[in-house]
Structures are given as C-alpha cells and as structure tokens.
C-alpha positions as CSV (number, residue, x, y, z in Angstrom):
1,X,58.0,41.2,-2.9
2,X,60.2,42.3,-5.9
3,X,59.7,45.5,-8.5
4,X,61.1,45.5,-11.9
5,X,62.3,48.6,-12.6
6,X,62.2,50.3,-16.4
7,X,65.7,48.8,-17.4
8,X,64.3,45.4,-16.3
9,X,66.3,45.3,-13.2
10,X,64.8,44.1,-10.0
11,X,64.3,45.6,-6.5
12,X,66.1,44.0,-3.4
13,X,64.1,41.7,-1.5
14,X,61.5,43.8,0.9
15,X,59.4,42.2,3.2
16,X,57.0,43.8,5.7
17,X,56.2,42.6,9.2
18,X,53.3,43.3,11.2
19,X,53.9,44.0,14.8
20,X,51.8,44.4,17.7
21,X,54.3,44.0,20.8
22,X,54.4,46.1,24.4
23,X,53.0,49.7,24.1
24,X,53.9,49.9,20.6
25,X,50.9,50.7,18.2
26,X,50.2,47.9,15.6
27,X,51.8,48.9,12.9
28,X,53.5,47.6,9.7
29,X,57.9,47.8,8.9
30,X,59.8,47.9,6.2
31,X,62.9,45.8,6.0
32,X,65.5,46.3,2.7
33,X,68.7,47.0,1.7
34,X,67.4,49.1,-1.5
35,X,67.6,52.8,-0.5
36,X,65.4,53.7,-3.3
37,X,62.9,51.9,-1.1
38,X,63.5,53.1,2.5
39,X,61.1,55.9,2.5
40,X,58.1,54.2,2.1
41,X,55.5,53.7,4.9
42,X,53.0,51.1,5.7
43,X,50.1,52.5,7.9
44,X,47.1,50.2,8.7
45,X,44.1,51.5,6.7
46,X,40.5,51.5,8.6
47,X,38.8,47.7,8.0
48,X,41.2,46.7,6.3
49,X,43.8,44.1,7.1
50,X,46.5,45.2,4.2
51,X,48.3,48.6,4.9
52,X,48.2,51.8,2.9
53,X,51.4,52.7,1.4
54,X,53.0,55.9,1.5
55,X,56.6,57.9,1.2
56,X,58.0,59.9,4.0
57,X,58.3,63.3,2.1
58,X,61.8,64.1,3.9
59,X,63.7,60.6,2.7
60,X,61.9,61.2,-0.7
61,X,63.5,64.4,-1.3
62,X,67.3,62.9,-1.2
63,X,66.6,60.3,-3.5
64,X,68.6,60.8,-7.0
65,X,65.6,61.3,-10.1
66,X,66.2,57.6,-10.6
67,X,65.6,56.3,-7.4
68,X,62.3,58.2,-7.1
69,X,61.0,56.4,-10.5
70,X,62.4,53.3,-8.6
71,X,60.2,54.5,-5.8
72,X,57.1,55.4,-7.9
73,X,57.2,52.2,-9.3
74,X,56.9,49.9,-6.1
75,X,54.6,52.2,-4.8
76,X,52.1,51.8,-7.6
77,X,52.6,47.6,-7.5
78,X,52.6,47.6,-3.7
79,X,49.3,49.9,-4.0
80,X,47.6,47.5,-6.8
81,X,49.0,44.0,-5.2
82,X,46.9,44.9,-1.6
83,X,44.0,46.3,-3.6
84,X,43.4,43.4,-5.4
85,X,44.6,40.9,-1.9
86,X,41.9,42.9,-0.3
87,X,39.1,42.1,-2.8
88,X,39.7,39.0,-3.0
89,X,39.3,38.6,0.3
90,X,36.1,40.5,0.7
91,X,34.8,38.0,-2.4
92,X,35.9,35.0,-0.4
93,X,33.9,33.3,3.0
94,X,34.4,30.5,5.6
95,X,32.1,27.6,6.8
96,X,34.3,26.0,9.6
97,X,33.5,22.1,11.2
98,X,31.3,23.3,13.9
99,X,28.2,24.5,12.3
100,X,24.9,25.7,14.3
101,X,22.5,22.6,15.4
102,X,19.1,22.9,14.2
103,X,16.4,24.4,15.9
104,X,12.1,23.5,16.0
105,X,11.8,27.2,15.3
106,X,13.6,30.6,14.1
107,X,12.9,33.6,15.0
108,X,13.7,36.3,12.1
109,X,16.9,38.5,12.9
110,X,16.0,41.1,10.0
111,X,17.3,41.5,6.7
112,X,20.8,42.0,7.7
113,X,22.4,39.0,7.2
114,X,24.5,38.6,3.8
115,X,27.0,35.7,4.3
116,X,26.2,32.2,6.6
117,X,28.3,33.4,8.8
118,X,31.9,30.7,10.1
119,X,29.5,28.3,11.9
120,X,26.3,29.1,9.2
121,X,24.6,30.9,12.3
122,X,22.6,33.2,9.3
123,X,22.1,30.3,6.5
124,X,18.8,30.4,8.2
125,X,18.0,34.0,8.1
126,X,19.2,34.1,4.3
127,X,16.4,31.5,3.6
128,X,14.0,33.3,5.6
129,X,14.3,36.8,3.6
130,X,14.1,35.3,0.7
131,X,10.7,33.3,1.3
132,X,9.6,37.1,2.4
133,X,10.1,38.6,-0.7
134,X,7.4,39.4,-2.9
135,X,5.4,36.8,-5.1
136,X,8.8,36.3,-7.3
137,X,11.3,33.6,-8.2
138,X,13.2,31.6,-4.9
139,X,16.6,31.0,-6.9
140,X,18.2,30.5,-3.3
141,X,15.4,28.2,-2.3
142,X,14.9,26.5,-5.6
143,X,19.1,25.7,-5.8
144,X,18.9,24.4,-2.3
145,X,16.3,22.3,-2.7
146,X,17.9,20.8,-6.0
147,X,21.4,20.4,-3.9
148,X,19.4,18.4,-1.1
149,X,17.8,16.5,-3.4
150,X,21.6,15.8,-5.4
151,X,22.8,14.6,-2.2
152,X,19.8,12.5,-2.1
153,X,19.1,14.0,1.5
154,X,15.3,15.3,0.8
155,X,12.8,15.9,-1.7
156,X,13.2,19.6,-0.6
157,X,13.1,22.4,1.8
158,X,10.3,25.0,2.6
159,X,10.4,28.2,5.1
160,X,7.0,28.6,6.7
161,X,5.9,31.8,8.9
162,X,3.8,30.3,11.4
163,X,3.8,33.5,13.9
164,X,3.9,36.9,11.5
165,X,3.5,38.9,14.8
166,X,6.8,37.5,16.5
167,X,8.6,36.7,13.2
168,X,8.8,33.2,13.7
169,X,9.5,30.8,11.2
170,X,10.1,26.8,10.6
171,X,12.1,25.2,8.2
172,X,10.3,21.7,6.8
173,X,12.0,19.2,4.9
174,X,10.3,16.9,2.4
175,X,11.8,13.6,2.6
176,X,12.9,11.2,0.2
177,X,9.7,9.0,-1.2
178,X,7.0,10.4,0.6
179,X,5.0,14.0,0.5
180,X,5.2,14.1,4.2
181,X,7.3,17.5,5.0
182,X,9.1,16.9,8.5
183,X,10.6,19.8,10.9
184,X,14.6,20.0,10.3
185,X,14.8,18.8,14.2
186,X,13.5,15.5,13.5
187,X,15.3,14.4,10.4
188,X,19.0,13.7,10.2
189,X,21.4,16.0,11.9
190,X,23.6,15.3,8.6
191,X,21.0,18.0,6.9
192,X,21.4,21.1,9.2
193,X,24.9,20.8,8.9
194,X,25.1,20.7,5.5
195,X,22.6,23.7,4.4
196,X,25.3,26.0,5.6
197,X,27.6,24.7,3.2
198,X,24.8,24.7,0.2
199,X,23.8,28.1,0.5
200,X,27.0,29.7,1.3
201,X,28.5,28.1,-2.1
202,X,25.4,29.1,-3.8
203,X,25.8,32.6,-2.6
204,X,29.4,33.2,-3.4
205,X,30.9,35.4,-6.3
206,X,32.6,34.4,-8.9
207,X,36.3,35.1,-8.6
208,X,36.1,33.9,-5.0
209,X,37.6,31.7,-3.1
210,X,35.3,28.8,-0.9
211,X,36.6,27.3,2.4
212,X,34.8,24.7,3.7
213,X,36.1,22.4,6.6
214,X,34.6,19.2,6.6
215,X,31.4,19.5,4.9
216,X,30.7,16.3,5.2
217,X,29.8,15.8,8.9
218,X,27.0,13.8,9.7
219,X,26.3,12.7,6.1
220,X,26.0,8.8,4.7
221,X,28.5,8.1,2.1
222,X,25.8,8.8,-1.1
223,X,25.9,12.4,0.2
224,X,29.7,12.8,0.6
225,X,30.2,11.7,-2.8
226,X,27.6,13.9,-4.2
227,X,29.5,17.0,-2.6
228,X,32.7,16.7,-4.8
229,X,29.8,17.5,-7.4
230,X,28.6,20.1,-5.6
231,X,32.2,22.1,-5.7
232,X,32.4,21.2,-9.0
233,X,29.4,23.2,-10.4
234,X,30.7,26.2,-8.0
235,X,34.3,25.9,-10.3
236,X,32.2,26.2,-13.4
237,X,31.1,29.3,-11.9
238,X,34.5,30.6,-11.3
239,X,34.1,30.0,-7.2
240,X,37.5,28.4,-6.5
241,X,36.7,25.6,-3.3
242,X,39.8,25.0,-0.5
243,X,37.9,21.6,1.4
244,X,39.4,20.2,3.8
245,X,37.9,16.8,4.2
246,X,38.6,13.1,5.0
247,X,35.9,11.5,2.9
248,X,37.1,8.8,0.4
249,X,34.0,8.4,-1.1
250,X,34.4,12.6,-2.0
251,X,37.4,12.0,-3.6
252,X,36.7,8.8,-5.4
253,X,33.5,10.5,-7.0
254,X,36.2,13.8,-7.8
255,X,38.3,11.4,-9.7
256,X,35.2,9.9,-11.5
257,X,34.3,13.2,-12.5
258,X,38.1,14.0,-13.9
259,X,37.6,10.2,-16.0
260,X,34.4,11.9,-17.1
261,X,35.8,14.8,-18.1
262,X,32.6,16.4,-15.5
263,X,30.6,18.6,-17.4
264,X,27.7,18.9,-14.8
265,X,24.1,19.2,-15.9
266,X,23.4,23.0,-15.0
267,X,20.3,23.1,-17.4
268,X,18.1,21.0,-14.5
269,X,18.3,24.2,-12.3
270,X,16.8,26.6,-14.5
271,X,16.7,29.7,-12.2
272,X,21.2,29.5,-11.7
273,X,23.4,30.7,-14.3
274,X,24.3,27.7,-16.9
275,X,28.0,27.1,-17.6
276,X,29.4,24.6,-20.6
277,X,32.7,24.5,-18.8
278,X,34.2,21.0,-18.0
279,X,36.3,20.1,-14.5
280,X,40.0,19.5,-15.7
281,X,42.6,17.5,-13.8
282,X,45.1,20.5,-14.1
283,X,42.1,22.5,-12.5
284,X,42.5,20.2,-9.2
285,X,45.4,20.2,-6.8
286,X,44.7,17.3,-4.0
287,X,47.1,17.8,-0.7
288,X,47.7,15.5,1.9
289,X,48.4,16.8,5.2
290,X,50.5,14.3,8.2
291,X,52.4,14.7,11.3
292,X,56.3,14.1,11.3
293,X,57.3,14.2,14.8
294,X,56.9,18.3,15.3
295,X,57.1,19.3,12.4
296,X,53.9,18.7,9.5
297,X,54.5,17.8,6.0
298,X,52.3,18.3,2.9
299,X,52.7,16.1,-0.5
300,X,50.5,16.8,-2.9
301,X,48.6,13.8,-4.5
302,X,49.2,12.9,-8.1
303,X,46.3,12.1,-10.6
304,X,47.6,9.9,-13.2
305,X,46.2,8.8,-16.5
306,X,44.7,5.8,-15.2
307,X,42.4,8.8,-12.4
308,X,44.4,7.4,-9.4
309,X,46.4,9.0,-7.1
310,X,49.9,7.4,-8.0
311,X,52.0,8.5,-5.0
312,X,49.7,7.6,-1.9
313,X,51.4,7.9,1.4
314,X,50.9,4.0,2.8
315,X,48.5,3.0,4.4
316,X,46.2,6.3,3.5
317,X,43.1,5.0,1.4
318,X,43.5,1.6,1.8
319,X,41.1,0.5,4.7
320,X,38.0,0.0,2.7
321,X,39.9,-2.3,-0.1
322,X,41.4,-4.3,2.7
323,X,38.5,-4.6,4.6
324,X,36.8,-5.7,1.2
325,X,39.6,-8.3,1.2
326,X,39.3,-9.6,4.4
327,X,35.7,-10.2,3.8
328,X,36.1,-12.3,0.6
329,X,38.7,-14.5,2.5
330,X,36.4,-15.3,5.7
331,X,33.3,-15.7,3.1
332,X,35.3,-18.5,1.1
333,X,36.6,-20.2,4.1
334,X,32.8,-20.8,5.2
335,X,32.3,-22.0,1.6
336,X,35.4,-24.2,1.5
C-alpha cells in the first residue's frame, strides 16, 4: 500500500501481515522503512476480518509536524481502503460445487435465513418465507420460476405448506409441456442444484461480487448455455459474477452474446428491476487456469473481433470440433 503525501511524494512500501503463531495473539504488523509510518497499529476489530488502525500516542509525539501530516494522511486512506474492502465483502456471497441434495419435504427453520448459504443449505428456506408472506407479489418466486423456465428446466416452481402445524413444506416443479407439477425429488437432480445458484444471484446487491463454482452440475448442455445469460442479466444489475466453470457450451453462448452485443430482455419479468444496459467484451475477463509441474499458471483468454478466443492453450476447446470431424470421416467412408 502507498500514500501520496501533499507535495505528491509517495510513502515507502508498507505491508501488513497477519499472524497467528505459538501463544502469540492474532494480531496484525507493520513492516516499513518510513518512520512517519512506524507508529501506527493494526488491531483486529470485532466481526471483522480487516483491522482497525491506530497511532501509538508515545511514537506520535516525536514525529516532526510533517511527519504527523504524513501520518494523518495514511491513516485516513488505510481507514477508508478497509472500510470500503469490508463492504464489499459483506455485499458479496458464495455458492461452492457441493450444493444440498433435494429433499421430499422441508421443514421451515424460521425467518432467519438471508443468504443461500456456501452449499445453498437456506435457498429453500428463502422460498419458503416468501410463499408465507401476505397475499402480495412473489418477485423471488416469480424470477425463479422465469430462470427455470430460461434454462428450459421447468414450467415453474411452487412452495406448498402441506402440515401448518409442524411447518412442513414441499417444493413442486412444473415440468416442461405438461400441467403435471412433480416433487423436486423426482425430477432431475440438475434442478436442485441449480436453485441455489438462481436465487442467490437474484438476491444479491448491486455493487457485489457473485462466486459461483460450477453452476452447471448436473445440467444438459441447453441449460449450461442458458447460464452465461443468467450472469449476464445479474451484470446489468451491477452484480459482478467470478464462475468458475468448465462448460463450453457457457462460454460459446457468452461469446454469442458479446457478437450480439447482449442486451437481455428484462421487460419479460415484470416484478425485477429493468436495465437498458448492454454486456461489453471489455466488461468480460475469461481466465484459464493449468497445471505446470508445481507450480499453476493463468493466461487470460483473448476475445477477438471475429468473438473467438485467439490465444487457446492447445488442445483446450477442441474435443467437440474433432469429435464432429471424426464423425464426418467414418459417415463418408460408409457412403464411399
């Protein structure tokens, strides 16, 4: 971290290390070589991960007037750079690659629940307070539903009390084509997984940040795809997406989208706040994570003006196009 002082000049290099060794007390240090810097403290701060800064008040008395402005200054960007670290955190959430398997029936927790949870152990929960609320507007259920229905997954999803006395529920899904609703047990497991993800995004903040491990588990390729969509409508509502994910058929229908220039059609779900903003390529960073020997190595994954990535690592992408290739061949050597 680096301070710029009145006169434009910068601090030294300070970095701070957070220990937790022996008997010693976790606590933050300070390391620099700027003496205008040494009395400052970092003390952890009560549910918080970032330390509260302060100066010890017998180094700040020695300082000359100018190192104490020096001082002042860093304190009040060190101050402001963990406040806003620490909201931004608090704005962002977590759906890992193991999500909770469905169950025939829920009981209710209570209205506690406000976020999924890593695993989406409380998407279920979220749904159910909402179906308890009064006679008004489902915008949770409504979006879900829509999302399902995107991913072309179900026709949509309903949360039915059939036991007020014990608080248990059931979640029924209405399938594609028919009027049928089915328990979530006995359709795909691809659908249980993937609520988690929907109502998470749906519930997130704008200004936050999204990670989502592998949301595409368990889902046929019409329903990967139809998730790049899905994280595009949560940019155009400021909700930055980290997905880590190994679906082709997401990232072909992301690069469709950039050719498109994506403006999604927000207007069909009438009950979620509309957006006219359009899906950029500067707006999409595409990394590609591999193994050399011990050591990783990222690249990041070029979109050019033809939409395709132009500096593929080999062999990454290519399986489907050779298999396609392979299948021509055989098919005109029967025909020969």
């Amino acid at each position: 971290m680096a301070e710029k002082s009145g006169a434009g000049q910068k601090a030294e290099k300070v970095s701070f290390v957070r220990t937790e060794r022996g008997e010693r007390r976790q606590h933050w240090r300070t390391y620099t070589d700027d003496p205008a810097l040494r009395p400052l403290m970092f003390r952890p701060q009560f549910r918080s991960f970032f330390p509260m800064v302060h100066a010890r008040e017998k180094d700040y008395r020695k300082l000359s007037q100018y190192e104490r402005l020096r001082n002042r200054q860093f304190y009040s960007a060190s101050t402001g750079f963990f406040v806003y670290l620490d909201r931004l955190l608090r704005r962002s959430q977590m759906i890992g690659p193991f999500r909770q398997p469905p169950e025939r029936r829920y009981t209710f927790a209570g209205f506690g629940a406000s976020q999924t949870g890593p695993s989406g152990e409380q998407a279920i929960d979220l749904l159910i307070t909402e179906a308890l609320l009064p006679k008004i507007n489902k915008p949770l259920l409504a979006a879900v539903s829509y999302w399902l229905k995107a991913l072309r997954l179900a026709n949509g999803l309903r949360v039915r009390d059939i036991a007020k006395r014990v608080n248990l529920f059931e979640v029924d899904i209405k399938l594609s084509g028919g009027a049928t609703r089915t328990n979530l047990v006995d359709v795909g497991f691809g659908v249980s997984q993937v609520l988690p993800v929907l109502v998470q995004g749906l519930l997130m903040q704008p200004g936050g940040i999204y990670f989502v491990q592998e949301p595409e588990i368990h889902l046929h390729p019409d329903a990967q795809a139809a998730l790049a969509d899905f994280f595009i409508y949560l940019a155009c509502q400021g909700v930055t997406s980290i997905v880590e994910t190994h679906s082709e058929y997401l990232l072909l229908r992301l690069r469709r989208r950039l050719a498109e220039r994506a403006q999604q059609p927000l207007s069909v779900i009438p009950k979620l706040r509309s957006s006219t903003r359009k899906l950029l390529p500067d707006q999409v960073s595409v990394l590609f994570s591999e193994s050399k020997g011990r050591e990783g190595k990222i690249t990041r994954l070029e979109i050019g003006s033809g939409f395709q990535f132009e500096n593929l690592p080999a062999g990454f992408m290519s399986q489907i196009t050779e298999d396609r290739m392979h299948l021509l061949k055989a098919v005109s050597k029967r025909h020969a």
